[in-house]
C-alpha positions as CSV (number, residue, x, y, z in Angstrom):
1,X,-63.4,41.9,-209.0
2,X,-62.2,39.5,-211.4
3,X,-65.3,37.3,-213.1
4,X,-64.8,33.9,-214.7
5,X,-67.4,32.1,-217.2
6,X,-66.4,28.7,-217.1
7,X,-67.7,26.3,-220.0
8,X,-67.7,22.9,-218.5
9,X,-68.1,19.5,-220.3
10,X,-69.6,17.5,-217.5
11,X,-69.4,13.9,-218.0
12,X,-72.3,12.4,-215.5
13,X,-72.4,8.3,-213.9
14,X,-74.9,7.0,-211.2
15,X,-71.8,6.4,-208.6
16,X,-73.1,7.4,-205.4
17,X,-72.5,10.3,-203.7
18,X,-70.1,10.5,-201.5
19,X,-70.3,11.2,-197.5
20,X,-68.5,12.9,-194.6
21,X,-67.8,9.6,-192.4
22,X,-65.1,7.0,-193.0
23,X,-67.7,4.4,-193.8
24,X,-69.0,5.5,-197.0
25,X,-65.6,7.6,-198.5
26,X,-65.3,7.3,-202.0
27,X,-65.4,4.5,-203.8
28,X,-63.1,3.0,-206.5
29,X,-64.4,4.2,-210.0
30,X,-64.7,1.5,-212.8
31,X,-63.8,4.1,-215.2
32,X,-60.4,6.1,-215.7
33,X,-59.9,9.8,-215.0
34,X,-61.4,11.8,-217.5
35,X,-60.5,15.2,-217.7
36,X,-63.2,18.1,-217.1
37,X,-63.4,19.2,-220.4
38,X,-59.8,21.3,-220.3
39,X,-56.4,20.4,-219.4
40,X,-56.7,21.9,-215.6
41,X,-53.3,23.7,-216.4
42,X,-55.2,25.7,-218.3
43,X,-57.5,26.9,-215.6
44,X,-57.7,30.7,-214.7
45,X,-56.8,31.2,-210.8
46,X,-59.9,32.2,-209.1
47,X,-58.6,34.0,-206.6
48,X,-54.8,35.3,-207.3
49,X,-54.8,37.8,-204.6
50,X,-51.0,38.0,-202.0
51,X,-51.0,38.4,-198.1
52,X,-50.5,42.3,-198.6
53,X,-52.9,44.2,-196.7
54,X,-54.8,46.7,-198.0
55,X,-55.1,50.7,-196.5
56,X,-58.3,52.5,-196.8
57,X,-58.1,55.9,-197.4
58,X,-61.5,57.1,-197.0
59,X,-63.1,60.4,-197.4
60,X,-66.6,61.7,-195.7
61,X,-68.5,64.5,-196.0
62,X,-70.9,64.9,-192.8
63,X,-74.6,67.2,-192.1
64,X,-73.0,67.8,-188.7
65,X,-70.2,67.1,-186.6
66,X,-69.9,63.1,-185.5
67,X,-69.1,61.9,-182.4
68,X,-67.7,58.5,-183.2
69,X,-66.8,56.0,-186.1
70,X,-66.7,53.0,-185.8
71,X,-67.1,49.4,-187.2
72,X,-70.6,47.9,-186.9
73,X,-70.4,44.8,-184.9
74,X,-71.7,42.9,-188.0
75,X,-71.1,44.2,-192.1
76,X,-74.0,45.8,-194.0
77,X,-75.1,46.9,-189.7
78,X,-77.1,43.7,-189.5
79,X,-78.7,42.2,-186.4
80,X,-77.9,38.1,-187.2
81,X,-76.2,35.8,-189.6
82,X,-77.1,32.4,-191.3
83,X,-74.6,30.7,-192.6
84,X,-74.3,27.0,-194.8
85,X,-71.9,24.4,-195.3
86,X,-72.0,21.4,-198.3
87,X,-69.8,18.9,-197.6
88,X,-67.7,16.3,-199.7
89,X,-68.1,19.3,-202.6
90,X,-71.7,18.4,-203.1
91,X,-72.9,19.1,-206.6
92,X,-75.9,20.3,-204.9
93,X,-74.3,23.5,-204.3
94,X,-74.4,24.7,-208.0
95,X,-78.5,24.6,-207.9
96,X,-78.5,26.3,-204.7
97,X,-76.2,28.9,-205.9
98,X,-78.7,30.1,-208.4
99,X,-81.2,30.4,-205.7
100,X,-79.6,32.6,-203.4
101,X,-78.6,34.3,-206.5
102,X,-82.1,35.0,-206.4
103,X,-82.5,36.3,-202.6
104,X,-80.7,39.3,-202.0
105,X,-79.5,41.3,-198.4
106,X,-80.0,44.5,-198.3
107,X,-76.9,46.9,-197.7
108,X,-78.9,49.5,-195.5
109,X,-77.9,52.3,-198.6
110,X,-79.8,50.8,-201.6
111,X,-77.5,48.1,-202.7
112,X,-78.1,44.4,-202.5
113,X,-76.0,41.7,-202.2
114,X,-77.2,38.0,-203.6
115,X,-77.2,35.0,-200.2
116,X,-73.6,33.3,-200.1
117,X,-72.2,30.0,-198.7
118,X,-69.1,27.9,-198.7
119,X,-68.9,24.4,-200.0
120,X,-65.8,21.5,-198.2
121,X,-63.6,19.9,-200.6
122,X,-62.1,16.1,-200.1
123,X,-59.6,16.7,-202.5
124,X,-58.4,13.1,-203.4
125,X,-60.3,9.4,-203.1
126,X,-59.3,7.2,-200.8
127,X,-59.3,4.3,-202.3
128,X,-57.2,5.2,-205.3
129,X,-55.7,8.5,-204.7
130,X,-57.6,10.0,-207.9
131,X,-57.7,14.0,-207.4
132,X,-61.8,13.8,-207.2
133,X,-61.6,17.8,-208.9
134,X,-60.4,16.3,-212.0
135,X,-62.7,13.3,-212.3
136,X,-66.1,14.2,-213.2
137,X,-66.9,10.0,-212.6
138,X,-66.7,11.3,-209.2
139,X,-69.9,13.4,-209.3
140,X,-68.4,16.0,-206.8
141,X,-67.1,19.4,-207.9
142,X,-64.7,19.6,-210.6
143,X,-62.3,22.5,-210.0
144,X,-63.6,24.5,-213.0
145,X,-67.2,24.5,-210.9
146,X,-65.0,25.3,-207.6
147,X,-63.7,28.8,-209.8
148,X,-67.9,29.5,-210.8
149,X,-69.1,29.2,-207.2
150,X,-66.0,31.6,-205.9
151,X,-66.4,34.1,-208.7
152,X,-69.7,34.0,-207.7
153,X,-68.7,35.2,-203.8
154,X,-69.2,31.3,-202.4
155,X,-66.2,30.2,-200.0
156,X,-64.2,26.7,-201.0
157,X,-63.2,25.4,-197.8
158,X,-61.1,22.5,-196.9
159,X,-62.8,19.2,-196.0
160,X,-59.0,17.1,-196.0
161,X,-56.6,15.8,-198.6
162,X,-58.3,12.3,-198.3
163,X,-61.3,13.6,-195.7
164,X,-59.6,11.3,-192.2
165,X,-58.4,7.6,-192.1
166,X,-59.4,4.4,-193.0
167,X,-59.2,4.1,-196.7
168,X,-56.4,2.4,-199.3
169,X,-54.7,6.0,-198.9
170,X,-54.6,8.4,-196.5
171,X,-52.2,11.1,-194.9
172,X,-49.6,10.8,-192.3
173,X,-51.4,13.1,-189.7
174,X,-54.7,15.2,-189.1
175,X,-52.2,18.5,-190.0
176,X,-51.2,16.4,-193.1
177,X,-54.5,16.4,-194.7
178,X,-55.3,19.6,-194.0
179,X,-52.3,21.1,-195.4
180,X,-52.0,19.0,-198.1
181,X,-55.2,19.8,-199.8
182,X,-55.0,23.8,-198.9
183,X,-51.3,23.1,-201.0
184,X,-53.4,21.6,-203.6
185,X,-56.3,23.5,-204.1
186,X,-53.8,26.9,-204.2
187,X,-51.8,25.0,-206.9
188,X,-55.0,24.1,-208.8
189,X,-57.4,27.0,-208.5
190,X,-55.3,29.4,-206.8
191,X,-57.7,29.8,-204.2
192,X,-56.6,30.4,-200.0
193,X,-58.4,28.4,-197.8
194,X,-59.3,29.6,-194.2
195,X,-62.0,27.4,-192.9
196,X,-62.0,23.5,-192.4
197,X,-64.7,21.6,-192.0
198,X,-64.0,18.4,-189.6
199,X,-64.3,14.9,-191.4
200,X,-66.4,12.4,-189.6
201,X,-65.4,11.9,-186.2
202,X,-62.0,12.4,-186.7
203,X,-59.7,14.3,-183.9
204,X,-56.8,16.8,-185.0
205,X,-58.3,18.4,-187.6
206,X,-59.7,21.5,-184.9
207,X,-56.1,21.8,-184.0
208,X,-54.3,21.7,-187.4
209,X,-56.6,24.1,-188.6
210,X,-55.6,26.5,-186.3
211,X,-52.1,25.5,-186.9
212,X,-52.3,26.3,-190.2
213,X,-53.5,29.8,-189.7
214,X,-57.4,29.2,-190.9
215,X,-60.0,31.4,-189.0
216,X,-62.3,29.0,-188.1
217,X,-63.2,24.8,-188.1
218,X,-66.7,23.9,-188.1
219,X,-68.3,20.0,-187.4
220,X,-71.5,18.9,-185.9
221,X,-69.9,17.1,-183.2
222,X,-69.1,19.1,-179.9
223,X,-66.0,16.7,-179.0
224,X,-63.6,16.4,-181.6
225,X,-61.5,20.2,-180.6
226,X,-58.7,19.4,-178.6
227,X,-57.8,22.2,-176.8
228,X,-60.5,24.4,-178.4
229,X,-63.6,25.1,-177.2
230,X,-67.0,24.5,-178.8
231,X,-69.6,26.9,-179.8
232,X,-71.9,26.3,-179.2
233,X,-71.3,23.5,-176.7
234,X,-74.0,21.2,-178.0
235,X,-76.4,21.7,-180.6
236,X,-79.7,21.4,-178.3
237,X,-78.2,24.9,-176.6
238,X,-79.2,28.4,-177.4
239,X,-78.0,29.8,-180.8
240,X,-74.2,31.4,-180.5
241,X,-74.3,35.1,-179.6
242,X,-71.2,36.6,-181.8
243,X,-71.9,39.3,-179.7
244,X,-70.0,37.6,-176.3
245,X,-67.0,36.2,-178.8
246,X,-63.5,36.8,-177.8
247,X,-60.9,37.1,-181.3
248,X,-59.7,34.6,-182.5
249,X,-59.6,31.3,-184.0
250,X,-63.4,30.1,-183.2
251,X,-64.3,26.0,-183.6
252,X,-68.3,26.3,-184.3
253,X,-70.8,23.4,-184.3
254,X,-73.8,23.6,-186.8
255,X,-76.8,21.3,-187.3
256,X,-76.4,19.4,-190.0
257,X,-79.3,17.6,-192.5
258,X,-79.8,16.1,-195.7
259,X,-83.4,16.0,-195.6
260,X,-85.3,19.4,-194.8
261,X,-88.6,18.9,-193.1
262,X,-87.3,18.9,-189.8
263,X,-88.9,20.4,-186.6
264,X,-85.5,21.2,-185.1
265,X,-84.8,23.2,-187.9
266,X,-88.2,25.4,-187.8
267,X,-87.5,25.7,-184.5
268,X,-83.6,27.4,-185.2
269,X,-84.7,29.7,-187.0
270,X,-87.7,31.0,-184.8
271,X,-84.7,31.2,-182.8
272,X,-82.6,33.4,-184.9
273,X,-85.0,35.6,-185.5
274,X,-86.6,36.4,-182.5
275,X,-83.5,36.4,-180.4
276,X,-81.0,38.6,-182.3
277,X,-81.4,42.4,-181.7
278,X,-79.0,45.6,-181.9
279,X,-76.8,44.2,-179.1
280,X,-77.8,40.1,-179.3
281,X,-76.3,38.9,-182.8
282,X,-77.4,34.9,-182.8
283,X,-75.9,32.5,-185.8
284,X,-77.2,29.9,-187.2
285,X,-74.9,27.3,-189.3
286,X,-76.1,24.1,-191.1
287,X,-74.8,21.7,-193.2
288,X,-75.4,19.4,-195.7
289,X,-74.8,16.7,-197.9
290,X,-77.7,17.5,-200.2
291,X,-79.5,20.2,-201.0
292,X,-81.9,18.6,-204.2
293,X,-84.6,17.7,-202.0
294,X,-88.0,20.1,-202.6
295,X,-88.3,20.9,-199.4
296,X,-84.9,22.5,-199.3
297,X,-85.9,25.3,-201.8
298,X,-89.1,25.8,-199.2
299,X,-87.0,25.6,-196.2
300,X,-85.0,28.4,-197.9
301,X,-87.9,30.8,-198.8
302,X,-89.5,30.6,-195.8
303,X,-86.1,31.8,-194.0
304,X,-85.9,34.5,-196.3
305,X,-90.0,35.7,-195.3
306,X,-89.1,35.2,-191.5
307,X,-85.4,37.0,-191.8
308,X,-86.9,40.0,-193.7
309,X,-83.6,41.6,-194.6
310,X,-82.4,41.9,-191.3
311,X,-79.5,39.2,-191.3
312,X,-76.0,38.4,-193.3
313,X,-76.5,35.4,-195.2
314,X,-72.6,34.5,-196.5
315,X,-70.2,31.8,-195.8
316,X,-68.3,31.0,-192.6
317,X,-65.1,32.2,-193.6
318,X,-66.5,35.7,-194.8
319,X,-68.1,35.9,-191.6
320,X,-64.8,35.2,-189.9
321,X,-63.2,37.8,-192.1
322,X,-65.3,40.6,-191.4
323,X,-64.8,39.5,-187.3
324,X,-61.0,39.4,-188.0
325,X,-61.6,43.3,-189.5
326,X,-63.3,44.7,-186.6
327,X,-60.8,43.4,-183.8
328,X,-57.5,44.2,-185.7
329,X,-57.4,46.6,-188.0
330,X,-55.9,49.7,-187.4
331,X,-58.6,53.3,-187.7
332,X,-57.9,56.2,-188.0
333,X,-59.8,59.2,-188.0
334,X,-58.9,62.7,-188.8
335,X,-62.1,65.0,-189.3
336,X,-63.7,63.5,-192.3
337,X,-61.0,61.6,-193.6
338,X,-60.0,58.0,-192.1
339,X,-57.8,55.5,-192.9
340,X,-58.1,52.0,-192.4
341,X,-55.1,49.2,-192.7
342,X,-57.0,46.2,-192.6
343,X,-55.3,42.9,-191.2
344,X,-53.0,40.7,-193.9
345,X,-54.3,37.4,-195.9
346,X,-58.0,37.8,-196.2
347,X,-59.9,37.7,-199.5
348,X,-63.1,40.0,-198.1
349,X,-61.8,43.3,-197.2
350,X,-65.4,44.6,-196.6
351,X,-66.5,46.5,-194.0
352,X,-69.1,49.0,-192.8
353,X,-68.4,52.3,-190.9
354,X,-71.0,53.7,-187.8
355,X,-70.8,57.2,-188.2
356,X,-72.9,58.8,-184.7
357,X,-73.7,62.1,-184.4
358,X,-73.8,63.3,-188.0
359,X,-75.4,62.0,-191.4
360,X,-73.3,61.3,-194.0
361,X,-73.3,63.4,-197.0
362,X,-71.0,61.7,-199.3
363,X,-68.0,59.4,-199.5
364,X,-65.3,58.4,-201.7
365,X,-62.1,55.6,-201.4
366,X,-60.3,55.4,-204.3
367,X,-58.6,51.5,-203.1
368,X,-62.6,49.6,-202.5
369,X,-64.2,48.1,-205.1
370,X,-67.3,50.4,-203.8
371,X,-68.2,52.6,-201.5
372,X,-72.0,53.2,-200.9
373,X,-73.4,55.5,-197.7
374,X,-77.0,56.4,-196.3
375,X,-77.6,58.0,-193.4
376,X,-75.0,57.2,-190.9
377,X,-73.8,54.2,-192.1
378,X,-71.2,53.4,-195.1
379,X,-70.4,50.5,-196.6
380,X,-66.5,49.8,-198.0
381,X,-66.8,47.0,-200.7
382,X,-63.1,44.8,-201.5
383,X,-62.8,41.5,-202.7
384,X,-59.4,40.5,-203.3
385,X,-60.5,37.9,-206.2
């Protein structure tokens, strides 16, 4: 997997941030563009992977003979997920990059894997159709930070071209905006999105999402779908059981706060974690504007006490990814050697294998980035980065 160190000259203005609702888009600058430090030409792809699917060919050694193998209903065989949004490509995110760089999830075979997320890009102002990743007045991600956070296993996700209608500028339709800014974002950092995050209040984006082939849209509003479905329904109902889900294209409400002393939140993940079980697998999904606040750093820590190792922290579209695995792709298993053709276009290619019956004695798959085993349970690692 493909690392870049990315040496940014950040340029830094007391504009307000900017927000998710039409109201408060953002604002005209009183400064030109400025460049990010480097002609964005220049910029390294972060993720140059193509829609060629990759086959497994695995190899197992087993204390016994198993009965089945299979895919574990969630990677690393874990029993819940949290997962976290920033919108309007908060700067935020960096800071809270490096501190679930410091919490790790535990693989189940001695390897640990740092906390992920996934931060929404509005890829151009409104009001005067600057590209907000090449204008550090903007105070949002530039796209050499975009590069760091994906490098770093975070999820860019796409938030629209000009995040909905209202300002000087904006697309011709929902489906515009969204596929304008995937186009961009692929021409700029060479990154694939798969996940949009709903602007505001605005309807069509649900739809175009799943137009344009993403896995998954994701607002705090329950009524902005079209023909899709909302899960949960409302936010006041029970935690989402991934468990129940059908495949497919999934529209998923989260709670969503910028300040992070809140009850309701407390009271989510009580919910998480005494709810989700070897057959119940609840998720909880928030997001933000702001993660700078102090409490957010408690908040965090005390998740990571009450989760103890037992849930996938990562970003939506991983999550999606790893669902996307374990409905469609093709297994095979022959004795102690399996193959698995995985489905086309995803950038996580991980998965874990149930092996029941036997333990496994060692394992070896010369196309992951890793393979790690213990007990009956193996982990395949590929990131197409």
């Amino acid at each position: 997997m493909f690392k870049y160190i990315i040496k940014l000259i950040l340029i830094c203005s007391t504009l307000a941030a900017i927000s998710c609702t039409k109201s408060s888009k953002q604002q005209p600058s009183d400064h030109p563009s400025q460049p990010n430090g480097q002609d964005q030409e220049e910029l390294k792809p972060a993720a140059p992977w193509d829609d060629t699917p990759t086959t497994f060919n695995i190899i197992l050694t087993f204390n016994g003979t198993p009965t089945t193998i299979r895919f574990a209903d969630l990677k690393y065989n874990k029993i819940g997920a949290f997962s976290m949004d920033w919108d309007d490509g908060a700067r935020s995110s960096l800071k809270a990059m490096k501190l679930f760089n410091e919490l790790e999830i535990p693989d189940g075979t001695g390897k640990t894997i740092p906390w992920r997320g996934g931060v929404a890009i509005i890829g151009k102002s409104a009001y005067n159709d600057t590209e907000l990743g090449n204008d550090t007045y903007s105070e949002v991600l530039q796209y050499g930070e975009m590069i760091e956070l994906v490098s770093e296993g975070w999820d860019i996700m796409n938030h629209g071209l000009y995040s909905g209608f209202g300002g000087n500028n904006e697309s011709a339709s929902a489906y515009d905006d969204v596929a304008e800014l995937d186009e961009l974002l692929h021409s700029k950092i060479g990154y694939k999105v798969a996940v949009t995050v709903v602007p505001g209040m605005e309807d069509g984006f649900v739809e175009a999402s799943a137009q344009l082939g993403h896995l998954a849209a994701t607002s705090q509003r329950n009524d902005v779908g079209g023909i899709y479905a909302p899960i949960p329904d409302a936010e006041w109902k029970p935690l989402p059981d991934m468990a129940t889900w059908n495949a497919g294209f999934k529209y998923l409400t989260r709670s969503f706060t910028d300040s992070w002393n809140s009850n309701d939140l407390i009271e989510k993940t009580t919910e998480l974690v005494t709810t989700s079980n070897g057959t119940t697998h609840k998720l909880l999904r928030i997001g933000t504007h702001d993660s700078s606040p102090d409490g957010f750093s408690d908040f965090i820590v005390q998740l990571n006490e009450k989760m103890g190792g037992d849930f996938l922290v990562c970003s939506l579209r991983e999550l999606m990814e790893y669902e996307k695995i374990k409905t469609e792709s093709v297994l095979n298993v022959n004795d102690g050697s399996i193959t698995v053709q995985v489905p086309a276009g995803l950038r996580w290619e991980d998965f874990t294998l149930l092996v029941e019956g036997a333990e496994v004695l060692s394992a070896t798959c010369v196309e992951a980035d890793e393979i790690t085993f213990s007990g009956n349970l193996v982990n395949v690692y590929k990131d197409r980065l």
